[in-house]
mmCIF file of the N, C-alpha and C atoms, coordinates in Angstrom:
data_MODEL
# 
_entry.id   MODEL 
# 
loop_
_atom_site.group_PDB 
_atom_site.id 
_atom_site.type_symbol 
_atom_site.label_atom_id 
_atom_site.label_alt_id 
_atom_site.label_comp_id 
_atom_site.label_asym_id 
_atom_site.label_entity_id 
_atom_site.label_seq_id 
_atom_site.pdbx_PDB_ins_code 
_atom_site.Cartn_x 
_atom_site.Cartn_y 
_atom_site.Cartn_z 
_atom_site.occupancy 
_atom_site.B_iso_or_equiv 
_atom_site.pdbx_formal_charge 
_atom_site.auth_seq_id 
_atom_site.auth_comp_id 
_atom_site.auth_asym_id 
_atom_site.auth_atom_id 
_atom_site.pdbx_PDB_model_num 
ATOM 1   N N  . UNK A 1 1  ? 68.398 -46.292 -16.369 1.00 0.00 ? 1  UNK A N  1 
ATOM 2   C CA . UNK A 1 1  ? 67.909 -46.968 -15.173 1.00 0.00 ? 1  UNK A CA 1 
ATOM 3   C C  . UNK A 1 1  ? 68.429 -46.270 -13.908 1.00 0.00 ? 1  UNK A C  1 
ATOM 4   N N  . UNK A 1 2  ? 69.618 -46.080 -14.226 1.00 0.00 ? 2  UNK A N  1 
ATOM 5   C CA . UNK A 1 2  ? 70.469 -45.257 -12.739 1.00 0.00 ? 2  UNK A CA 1 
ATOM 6   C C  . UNK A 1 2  ? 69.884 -43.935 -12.589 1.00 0.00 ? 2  UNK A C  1 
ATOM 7   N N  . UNK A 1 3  ? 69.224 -43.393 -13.464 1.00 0.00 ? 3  UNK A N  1 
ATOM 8   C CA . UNK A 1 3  ? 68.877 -41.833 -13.367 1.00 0.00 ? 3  UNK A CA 1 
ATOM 9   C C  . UNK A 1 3  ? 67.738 -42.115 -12.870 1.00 0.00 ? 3  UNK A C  1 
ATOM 10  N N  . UNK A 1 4  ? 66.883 -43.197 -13.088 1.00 0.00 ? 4  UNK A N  1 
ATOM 11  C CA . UNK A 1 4  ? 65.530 -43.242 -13.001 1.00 0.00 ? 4  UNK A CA 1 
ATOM 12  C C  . UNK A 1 4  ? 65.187 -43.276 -11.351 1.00 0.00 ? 4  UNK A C  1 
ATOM 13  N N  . UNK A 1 5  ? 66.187 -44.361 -10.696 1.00 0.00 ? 5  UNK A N  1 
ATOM 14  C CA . UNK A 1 5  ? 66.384 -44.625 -9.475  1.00 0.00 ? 5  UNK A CA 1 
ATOM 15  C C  . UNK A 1 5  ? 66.897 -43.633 -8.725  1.00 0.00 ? 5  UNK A C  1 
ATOM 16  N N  . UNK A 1 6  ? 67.665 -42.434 -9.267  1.00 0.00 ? 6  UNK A N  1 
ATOM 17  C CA . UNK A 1 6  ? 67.906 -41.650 -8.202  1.00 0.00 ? 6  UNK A CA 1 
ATOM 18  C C  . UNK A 1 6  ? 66.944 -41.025 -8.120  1.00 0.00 ? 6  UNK A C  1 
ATOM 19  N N  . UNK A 1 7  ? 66.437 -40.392 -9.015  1.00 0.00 ? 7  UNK A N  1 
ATOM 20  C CA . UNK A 1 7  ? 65.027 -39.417 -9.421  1.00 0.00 ? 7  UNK A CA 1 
ATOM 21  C C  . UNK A 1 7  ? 63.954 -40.354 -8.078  1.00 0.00 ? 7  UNK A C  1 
ATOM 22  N N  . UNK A 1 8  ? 63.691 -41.515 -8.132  1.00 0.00 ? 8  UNK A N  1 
ATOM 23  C CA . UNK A 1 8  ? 62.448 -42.000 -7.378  1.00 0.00 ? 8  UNK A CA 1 
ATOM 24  C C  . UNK A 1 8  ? 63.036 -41.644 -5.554  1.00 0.00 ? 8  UNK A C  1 
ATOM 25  N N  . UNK A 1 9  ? 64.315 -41.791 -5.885  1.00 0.00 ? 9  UNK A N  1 
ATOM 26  C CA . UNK A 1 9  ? 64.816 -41.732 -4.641  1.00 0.00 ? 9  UNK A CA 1 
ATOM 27  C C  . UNK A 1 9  ? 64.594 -40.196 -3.808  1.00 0.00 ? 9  UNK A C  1 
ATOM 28  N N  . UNK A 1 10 ? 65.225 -39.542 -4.826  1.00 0.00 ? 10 UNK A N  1 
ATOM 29  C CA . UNK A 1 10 ? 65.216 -37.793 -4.465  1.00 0.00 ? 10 UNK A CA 1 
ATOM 30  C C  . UNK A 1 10 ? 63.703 -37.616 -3.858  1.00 0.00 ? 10 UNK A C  1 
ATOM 31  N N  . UNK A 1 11 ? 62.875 -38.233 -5.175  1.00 0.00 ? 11 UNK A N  1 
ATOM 32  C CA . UNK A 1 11 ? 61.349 -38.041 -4.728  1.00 0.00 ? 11 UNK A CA 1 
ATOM 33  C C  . UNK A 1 11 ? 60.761 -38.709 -3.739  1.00 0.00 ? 11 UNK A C  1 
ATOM 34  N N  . UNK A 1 12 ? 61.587 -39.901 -2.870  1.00 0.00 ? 12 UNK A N  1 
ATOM 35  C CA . UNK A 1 12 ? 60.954 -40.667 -1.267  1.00 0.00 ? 12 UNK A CA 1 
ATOM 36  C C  . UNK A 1 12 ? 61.548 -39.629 -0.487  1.00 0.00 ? 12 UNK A C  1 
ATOM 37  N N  . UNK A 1 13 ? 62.640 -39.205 -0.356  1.00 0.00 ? 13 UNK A N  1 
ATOM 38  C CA . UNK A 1 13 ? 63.104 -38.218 0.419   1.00 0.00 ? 13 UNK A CA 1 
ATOM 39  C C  . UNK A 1 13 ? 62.457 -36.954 0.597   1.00 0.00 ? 13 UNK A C  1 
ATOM 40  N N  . UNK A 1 14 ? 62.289 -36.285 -0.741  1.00 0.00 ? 14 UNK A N  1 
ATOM 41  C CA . UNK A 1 14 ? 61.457 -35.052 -0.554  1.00 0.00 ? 14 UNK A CA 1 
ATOM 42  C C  . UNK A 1 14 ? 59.894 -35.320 0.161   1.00 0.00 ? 14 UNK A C  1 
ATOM 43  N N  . UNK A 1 15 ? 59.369 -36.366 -0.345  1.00 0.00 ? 15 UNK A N  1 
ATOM 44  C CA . UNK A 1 15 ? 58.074 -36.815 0.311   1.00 0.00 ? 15 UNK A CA 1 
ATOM 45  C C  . UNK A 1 15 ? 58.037 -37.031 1.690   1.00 0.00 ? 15 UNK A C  1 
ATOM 46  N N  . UNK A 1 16 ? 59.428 -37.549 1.919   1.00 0.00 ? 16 UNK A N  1 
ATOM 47  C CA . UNK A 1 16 ? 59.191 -37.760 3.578   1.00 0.00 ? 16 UNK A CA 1 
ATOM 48  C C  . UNK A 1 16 ? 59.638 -36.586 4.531   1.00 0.00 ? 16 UNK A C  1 
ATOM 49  N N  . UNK A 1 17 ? 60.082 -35.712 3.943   1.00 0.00 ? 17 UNK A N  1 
ATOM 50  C CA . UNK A 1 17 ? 60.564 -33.973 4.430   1.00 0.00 ? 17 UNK A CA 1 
ATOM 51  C C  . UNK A 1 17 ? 59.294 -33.672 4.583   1.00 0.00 ? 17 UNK A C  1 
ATOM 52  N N  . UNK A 1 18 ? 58.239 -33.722 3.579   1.00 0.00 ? 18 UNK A N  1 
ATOM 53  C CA . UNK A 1 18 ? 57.473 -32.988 3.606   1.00 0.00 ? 18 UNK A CA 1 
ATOM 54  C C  . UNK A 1 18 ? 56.348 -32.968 4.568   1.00 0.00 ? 18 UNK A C  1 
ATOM 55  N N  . UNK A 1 19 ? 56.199 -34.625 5.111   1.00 0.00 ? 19 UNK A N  1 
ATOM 56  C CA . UNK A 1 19 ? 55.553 -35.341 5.729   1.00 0.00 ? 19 UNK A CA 1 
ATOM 57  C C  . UNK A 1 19 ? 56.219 -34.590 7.001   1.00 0.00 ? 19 UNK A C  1 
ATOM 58  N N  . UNK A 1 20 ? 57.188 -34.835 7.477   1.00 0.00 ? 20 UNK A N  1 
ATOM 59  C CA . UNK A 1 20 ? 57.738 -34.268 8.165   1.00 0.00 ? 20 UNK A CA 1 
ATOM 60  C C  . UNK A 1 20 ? 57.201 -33.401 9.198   1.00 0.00 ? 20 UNK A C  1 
ATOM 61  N N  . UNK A 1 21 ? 57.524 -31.783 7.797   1.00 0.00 ? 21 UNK A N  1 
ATOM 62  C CA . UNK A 1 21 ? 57.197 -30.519 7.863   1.00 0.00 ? 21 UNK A CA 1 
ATOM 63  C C  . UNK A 1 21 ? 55.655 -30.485 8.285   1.00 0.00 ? 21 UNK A C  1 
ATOM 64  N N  . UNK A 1 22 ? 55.016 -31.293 7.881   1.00 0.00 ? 22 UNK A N  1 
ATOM 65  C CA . UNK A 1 22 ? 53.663 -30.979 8.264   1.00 0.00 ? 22 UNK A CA 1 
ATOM 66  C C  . UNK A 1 22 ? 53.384 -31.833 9.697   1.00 0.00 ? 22 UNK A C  1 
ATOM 67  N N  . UNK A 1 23 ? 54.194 -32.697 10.176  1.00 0.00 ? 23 UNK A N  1 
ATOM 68  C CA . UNK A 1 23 ? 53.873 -33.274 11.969  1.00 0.00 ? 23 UNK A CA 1 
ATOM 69  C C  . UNK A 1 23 ? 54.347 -32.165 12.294  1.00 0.00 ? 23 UNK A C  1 
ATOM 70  N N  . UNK A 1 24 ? 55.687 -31.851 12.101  1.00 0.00 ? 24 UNK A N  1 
ATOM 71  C CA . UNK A 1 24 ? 55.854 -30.273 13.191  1.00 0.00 ? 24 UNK A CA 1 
ATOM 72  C C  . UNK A 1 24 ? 54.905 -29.503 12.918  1.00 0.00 ? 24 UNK A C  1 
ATOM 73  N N  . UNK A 1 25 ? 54.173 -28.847 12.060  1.00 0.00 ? 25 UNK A N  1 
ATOM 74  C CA . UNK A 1 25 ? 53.198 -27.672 12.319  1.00 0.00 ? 25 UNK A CA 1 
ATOM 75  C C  . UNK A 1 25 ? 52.488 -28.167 12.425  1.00 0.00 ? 25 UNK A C  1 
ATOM 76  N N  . UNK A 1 26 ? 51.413 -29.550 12.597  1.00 0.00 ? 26 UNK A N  1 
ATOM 77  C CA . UNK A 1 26 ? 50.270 -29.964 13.569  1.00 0.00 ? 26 UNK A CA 1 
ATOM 78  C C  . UNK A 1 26 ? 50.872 -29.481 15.167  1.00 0.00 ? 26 UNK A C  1 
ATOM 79  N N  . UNK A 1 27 ? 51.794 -29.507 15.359  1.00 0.00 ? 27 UNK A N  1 
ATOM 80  C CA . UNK A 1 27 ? 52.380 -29.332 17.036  1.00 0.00 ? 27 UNK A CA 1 
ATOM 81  C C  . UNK A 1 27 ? 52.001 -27.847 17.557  1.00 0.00 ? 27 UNK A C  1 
ATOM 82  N N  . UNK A 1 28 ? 51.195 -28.521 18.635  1.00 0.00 ? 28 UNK A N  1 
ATOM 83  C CA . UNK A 1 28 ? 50.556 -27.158 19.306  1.00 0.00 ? 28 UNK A CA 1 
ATOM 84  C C  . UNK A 1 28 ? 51.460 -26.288 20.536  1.00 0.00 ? 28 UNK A C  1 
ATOM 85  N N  . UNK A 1 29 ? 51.915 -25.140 20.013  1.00 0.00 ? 29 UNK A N  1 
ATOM 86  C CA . UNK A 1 29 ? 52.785 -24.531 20.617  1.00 0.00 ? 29 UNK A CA 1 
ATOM 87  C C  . UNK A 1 29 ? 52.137 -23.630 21.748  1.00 0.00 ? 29 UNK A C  1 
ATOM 88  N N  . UNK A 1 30 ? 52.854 -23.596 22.716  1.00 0.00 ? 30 UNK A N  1 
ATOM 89  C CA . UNK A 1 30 ? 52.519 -22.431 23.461  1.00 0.00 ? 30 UNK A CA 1 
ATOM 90  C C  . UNK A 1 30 ? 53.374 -21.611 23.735  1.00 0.00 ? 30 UNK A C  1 
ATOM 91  N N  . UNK A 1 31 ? 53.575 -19.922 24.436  1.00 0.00 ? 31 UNK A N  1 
ATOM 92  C CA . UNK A 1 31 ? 54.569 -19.208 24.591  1.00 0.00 ? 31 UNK A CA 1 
ATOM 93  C C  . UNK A 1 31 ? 55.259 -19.485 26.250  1.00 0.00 ? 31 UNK A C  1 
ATOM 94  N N  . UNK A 1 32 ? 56.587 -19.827 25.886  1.00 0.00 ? 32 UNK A N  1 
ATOM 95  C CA . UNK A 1 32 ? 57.776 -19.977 26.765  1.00 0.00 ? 32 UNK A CA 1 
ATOM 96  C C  . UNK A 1 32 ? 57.397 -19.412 28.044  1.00 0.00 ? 32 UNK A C  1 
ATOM 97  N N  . UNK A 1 33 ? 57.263 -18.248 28.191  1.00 0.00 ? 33 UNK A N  1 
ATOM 98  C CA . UNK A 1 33 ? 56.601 -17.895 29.491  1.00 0.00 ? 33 UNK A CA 1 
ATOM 99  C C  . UNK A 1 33 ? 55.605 -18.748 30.173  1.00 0.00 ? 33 UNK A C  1 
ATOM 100 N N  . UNK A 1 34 ? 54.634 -19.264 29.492  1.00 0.00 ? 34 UNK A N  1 
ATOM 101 C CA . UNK A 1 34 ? 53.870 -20.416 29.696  1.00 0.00 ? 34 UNK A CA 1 
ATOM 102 C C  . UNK A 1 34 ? 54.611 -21.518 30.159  1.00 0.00 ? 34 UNK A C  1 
ATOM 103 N N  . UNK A 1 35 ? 55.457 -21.964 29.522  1.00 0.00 ? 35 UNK A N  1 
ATOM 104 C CA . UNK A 1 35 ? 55.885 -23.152 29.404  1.00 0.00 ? 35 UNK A CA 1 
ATOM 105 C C  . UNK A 1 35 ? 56.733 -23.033 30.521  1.00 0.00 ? 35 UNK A C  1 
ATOM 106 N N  . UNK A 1 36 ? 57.558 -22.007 31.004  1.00 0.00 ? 36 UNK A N  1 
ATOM 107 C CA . UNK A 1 36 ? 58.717 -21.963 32.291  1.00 0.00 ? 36 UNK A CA 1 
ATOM 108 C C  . UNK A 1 36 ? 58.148 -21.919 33.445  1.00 0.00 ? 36 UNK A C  1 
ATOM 109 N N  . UNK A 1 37 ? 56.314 -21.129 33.129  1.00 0.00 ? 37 UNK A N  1 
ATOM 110 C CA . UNK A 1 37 ? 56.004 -21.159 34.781  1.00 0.00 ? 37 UNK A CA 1 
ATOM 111 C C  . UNK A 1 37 ? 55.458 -22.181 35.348  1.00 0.00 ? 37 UNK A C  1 
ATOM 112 N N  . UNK A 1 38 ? 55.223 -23.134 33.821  1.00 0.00 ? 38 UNK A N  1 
ATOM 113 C CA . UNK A 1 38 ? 54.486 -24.364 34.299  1.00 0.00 ? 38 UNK A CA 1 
ATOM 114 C C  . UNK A 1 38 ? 55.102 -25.302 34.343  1.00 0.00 ? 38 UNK A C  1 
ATOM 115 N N  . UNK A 1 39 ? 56.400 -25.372 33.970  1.00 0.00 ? 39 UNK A N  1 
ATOM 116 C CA . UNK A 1 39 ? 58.044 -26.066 34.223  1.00 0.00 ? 39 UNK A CA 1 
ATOM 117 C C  . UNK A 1 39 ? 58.463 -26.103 35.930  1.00 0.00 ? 39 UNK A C  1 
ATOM 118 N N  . UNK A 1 40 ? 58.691 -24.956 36.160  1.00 0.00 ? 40 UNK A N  1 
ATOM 119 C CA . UNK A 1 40 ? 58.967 -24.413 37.615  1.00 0.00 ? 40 UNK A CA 1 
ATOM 120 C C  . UNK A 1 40 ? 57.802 -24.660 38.486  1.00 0.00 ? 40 UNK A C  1 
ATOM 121 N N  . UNK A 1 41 ? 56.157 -24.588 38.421  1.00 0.00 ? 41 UNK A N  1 
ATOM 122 C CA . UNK A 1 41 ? 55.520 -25.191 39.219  1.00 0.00 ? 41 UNK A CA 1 
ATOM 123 C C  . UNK A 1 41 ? 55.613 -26.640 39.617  1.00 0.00 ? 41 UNK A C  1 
ATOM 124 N N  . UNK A 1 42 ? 55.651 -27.650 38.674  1.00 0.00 ? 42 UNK A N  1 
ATOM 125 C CA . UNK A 1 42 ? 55.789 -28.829 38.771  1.00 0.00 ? 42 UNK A CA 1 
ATOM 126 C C  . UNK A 1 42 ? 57.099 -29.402 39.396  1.00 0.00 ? 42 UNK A C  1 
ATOM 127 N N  . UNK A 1 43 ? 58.762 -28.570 39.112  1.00 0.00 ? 43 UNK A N  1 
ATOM 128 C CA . UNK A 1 43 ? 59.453 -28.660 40.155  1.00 0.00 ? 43 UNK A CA 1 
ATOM 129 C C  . UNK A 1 43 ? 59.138 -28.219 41.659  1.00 0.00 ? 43 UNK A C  1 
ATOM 130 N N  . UNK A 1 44 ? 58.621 -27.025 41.870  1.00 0.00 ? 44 UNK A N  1 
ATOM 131 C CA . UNK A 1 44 ? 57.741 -27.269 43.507  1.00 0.00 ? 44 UNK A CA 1 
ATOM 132 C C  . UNK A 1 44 ? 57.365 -27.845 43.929  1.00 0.00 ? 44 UNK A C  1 
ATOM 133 N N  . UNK A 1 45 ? 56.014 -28.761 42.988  1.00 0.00 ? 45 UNK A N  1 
ATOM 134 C CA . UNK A 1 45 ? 55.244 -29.338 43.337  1.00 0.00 ? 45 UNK A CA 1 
ATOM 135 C C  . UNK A 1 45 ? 56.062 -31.145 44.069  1.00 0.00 ? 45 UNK A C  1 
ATOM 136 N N  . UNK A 1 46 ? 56.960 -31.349 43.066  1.00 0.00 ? 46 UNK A N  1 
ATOM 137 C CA . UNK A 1 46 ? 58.049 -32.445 43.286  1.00 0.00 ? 46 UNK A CA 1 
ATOM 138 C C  . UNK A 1 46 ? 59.331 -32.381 43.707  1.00 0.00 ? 46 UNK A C  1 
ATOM 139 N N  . UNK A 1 47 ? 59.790 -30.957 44.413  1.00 0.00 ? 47 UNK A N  1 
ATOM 140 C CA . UNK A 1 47 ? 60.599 -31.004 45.230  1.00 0.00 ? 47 UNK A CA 1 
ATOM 141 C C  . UNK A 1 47 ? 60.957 -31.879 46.248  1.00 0.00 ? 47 UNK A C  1 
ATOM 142 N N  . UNK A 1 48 ? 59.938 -32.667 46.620  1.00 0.00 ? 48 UNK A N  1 
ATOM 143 C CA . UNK A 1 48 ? 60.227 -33.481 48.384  1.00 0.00 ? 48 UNK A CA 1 
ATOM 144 C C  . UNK A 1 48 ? 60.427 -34.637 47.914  1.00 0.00 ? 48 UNK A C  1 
ATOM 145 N N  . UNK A 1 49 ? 60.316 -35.107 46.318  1.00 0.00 ? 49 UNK A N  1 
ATOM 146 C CA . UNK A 1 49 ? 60.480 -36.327 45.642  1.00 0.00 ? 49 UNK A CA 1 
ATOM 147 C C  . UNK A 1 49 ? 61.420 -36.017 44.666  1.00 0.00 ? 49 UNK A C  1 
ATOM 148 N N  . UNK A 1 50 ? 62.869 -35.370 44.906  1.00 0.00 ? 50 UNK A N  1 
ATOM 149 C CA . UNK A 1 50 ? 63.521 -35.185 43.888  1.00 0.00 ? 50 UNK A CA 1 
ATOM 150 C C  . UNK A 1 50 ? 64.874 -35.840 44.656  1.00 0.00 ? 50 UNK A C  1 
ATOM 151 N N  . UNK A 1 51 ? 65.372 -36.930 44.599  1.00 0.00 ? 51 UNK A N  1 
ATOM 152 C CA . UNK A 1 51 ? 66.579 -37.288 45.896  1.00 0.00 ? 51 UNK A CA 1 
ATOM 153 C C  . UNK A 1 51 ? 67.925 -36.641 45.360  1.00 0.00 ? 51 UNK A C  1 
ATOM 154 N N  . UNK A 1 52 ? 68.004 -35.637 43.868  1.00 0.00 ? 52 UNK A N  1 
ATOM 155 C CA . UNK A 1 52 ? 69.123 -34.487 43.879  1.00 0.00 ? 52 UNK A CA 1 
ATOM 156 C C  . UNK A 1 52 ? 69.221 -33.580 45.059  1.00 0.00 ? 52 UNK A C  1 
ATOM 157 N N  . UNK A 1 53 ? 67.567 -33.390 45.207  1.00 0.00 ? 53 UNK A N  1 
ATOM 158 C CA . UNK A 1 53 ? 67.757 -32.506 46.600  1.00 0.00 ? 53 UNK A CA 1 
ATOM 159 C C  . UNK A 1 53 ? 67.579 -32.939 47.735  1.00 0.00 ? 53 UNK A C  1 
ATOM 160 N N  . UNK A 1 54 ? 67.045 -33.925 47.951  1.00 0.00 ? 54 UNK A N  1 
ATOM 161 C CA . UNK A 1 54 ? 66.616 -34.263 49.531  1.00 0.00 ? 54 UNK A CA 1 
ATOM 162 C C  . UNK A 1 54 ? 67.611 -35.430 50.106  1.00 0.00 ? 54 UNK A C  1 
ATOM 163 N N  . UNK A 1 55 ? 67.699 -36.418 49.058  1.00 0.00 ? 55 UNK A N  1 
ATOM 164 C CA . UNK A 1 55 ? 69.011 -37.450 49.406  1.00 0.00 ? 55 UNK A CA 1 
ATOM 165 C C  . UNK A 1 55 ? 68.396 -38.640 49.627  1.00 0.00 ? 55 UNK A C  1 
ATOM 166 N N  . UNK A 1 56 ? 68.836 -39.526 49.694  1.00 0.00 ? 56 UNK A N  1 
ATOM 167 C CA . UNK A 1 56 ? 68.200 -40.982 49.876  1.00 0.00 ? 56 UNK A CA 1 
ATOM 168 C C  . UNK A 1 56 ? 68.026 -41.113 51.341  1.00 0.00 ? 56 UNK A C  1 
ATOM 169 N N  . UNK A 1 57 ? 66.665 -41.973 51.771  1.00 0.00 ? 57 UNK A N  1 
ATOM 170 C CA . UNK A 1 57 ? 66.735 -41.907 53.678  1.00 0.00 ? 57 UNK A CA 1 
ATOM 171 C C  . UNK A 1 57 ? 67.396 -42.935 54.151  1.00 0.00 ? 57 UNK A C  1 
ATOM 172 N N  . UNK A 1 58 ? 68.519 -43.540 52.997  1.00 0.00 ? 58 UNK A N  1 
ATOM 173 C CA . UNK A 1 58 ? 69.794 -45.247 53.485  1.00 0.00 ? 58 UNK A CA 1 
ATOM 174 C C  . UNK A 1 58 ? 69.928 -44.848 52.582  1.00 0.00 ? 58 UNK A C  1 
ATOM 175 N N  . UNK A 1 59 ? 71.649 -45.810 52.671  1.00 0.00 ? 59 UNK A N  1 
ATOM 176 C CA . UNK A 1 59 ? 72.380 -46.004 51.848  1.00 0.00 ? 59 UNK A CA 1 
ATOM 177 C C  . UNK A 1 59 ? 71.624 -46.992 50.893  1.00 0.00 ? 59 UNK A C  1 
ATOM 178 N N  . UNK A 1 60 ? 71.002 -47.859 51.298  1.00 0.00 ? 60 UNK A N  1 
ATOM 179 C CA . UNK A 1 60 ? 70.122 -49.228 50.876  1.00 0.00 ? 60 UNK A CA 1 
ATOM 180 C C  . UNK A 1 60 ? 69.516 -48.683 49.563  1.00 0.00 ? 60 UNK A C  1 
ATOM 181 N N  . UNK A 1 61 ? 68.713 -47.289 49.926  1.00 0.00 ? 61 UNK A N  1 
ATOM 182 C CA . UNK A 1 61 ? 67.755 -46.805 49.345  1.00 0.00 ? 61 UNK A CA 1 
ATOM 183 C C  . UNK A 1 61 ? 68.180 -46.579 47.967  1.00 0.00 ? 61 UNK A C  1 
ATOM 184 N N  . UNK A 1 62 ? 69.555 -45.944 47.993  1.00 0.00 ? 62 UNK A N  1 
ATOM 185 C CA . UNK A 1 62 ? 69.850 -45.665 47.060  1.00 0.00 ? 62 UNK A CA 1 
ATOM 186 C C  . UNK A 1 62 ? 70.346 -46.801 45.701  1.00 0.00 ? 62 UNK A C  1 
ATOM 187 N N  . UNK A 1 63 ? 69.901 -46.321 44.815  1.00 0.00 ? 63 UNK A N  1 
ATOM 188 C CA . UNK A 1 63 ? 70.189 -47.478 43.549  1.00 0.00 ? 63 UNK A CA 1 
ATOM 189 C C  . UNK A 1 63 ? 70.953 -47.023 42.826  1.00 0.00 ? 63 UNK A C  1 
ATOM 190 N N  . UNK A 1 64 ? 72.159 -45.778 43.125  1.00 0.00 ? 64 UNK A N  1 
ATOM 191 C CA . UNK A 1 64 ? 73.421 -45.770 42.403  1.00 0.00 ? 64 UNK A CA 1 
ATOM 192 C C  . UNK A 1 64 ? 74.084 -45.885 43.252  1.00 0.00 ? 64 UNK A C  1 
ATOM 193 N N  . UNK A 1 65 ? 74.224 -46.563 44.355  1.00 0.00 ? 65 UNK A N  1 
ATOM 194 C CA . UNK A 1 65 ? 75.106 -46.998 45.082  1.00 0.00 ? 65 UNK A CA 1 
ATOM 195 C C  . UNK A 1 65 ? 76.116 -48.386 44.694  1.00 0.00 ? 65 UNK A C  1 
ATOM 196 N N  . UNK A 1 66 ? 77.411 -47.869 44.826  1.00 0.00 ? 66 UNK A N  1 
ATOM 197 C CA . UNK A 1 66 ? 78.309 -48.664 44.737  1.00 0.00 ? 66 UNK A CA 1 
ATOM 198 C C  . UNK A 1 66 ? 77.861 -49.535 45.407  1.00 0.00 ? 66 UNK A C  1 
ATOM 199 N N  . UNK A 1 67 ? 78.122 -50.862 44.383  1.00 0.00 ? 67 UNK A N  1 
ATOM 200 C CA . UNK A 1 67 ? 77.595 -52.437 45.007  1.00 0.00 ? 67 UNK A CA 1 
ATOM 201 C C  . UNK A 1 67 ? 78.794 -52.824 45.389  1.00 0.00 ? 67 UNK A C  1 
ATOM 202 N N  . UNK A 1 68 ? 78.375 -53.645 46.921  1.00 0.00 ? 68 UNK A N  1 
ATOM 203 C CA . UNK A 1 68 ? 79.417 -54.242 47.464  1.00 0.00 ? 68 UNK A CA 1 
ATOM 204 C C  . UNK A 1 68 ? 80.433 -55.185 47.104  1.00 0.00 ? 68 UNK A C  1 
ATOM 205 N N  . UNK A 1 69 ? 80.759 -55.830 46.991  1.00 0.00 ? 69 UNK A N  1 
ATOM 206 C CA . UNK A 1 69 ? 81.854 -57.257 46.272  1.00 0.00 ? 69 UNK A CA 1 
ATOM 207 C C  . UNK A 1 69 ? 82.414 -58.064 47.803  1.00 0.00 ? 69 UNK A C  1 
ATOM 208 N N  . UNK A 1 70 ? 82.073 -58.915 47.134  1.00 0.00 ? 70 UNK A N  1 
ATOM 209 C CA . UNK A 1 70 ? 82.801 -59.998 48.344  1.00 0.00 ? 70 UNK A CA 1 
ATOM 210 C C  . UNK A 1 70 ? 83.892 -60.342 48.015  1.00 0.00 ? 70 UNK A C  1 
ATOM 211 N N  . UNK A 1 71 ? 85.002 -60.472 48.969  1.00 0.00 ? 71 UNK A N  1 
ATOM 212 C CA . UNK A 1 71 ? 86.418 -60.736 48.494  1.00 0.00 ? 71 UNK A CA 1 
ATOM 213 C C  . UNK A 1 71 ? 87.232 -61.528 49.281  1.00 0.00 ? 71 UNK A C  1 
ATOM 214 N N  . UNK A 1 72 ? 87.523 -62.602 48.863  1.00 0.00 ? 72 UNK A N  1 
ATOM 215 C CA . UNK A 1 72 ? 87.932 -63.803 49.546  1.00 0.00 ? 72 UNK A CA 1 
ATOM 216 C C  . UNK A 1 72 ? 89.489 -64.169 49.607  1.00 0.00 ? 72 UNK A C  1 
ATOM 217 N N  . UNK A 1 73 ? 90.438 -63.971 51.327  1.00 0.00 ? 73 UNK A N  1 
ATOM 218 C CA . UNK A 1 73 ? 91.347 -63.763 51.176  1.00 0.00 ? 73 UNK A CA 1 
ATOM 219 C C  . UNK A 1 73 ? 92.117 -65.234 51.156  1.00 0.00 ? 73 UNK A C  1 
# 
């Protein structure tokens, strides 16, 4: 019984590798050069909406801003 169960087991595992193996090669690749210039356009394109670079226009604005605390003496 114990052999039987590992055996079915080995065989869900290998089945689901295999399943796997075949979503990655449906995946439509393109070459890196492709992919960096069309990486780097879209940072241009969203440069003036990136607040790493431009900064928040308030403190308000910003939503990792340390929240205030009220403190009662």
């Amino acid at each position: 019984m114990f052999l039987y169960s590992r055996h079915m087991s080995n065989h869900h595992q290998l089945r689901r590798m295999v399943e796997q193996l075949q979503r990655e090669a449906d995946i439509q690749r393109i070459k890196t050069s492709e992919a960096s210039s069309s990486l780097m356009r879209y940072i241009q394109e969203h440069e003036a909406e990136d607040y790493l670079l431009v900064g928040f226009s308030s403190q308000r604005a910003n939503p990792f801003r340390e929240k205030s605390s009220c403190a009662l003496l």
